[in-house]
N, C-alpha and C positions, 0 to 999 in steps of 0.2 A: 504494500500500500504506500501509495506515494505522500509526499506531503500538500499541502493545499500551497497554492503558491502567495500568499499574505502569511503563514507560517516563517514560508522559505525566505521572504522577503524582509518581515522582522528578525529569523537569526543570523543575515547575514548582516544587517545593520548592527544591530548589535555586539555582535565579535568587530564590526569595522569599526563603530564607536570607541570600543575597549580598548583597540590596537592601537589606536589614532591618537588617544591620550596615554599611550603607554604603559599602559596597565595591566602585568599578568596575569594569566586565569587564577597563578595563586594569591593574589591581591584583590582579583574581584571576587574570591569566595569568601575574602578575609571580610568584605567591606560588605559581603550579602548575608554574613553568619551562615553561610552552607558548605558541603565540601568540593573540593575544583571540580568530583563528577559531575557533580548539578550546575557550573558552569558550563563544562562540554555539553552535556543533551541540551540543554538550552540555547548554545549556538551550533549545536550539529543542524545544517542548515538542511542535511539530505534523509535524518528519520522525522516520520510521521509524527505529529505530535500536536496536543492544544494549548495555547497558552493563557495561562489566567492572567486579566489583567494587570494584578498587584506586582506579578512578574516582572514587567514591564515596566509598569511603574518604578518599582525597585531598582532596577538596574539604572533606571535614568538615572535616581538619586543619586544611587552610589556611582554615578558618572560626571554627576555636576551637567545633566544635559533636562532642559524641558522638554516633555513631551506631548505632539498636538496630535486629536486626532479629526480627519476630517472624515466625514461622508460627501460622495458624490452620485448623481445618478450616472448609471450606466451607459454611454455613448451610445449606443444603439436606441436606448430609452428618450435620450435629448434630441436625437435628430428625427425620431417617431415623431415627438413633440412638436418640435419647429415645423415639420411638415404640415399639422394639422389630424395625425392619425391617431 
């Protein structure tokens, strides 16, 4: 089973976030109170997997990064729209 690709796309950010400030797995589990395996599955960007929000949240934190989340509608949905269908 593959992963959903907004999975795939939050742990690859996430590991690029952590890299990008320098920060190794063994210092983001220090800073998440977990141990570094629940670092990797978290950014193993290629197993399946759900993420709870707080997760997320969390890792901002201990990143020193805000996190936005938007919704949009689906292209196919806006251009239905503007057509009138």
């Amino acid at each position: 089973m593959s992963s959903h690709p907004l999975h795939t796309h939050i742990a690859r950010e996430l590991k690029t976030l952590r890299q990008a400030r320098g920060i190794s797995v063994h210092q983001m589990a220090r800073r998440l109170r977990v141990d570094r395996k629940a670092v990797y599955q978290v950014e193993d960007a290629s197993r399946s997997r759900e993420f709870h929000l707080q997760t997320i949240i969390n890792y901002a934190e201990a990143l020193g990064a805000d996190l936005h989340i938007e919704f949009r509608e689906k292209q196919d949905e806006r251009v239905a729209a503007m057509e009138g269908k």
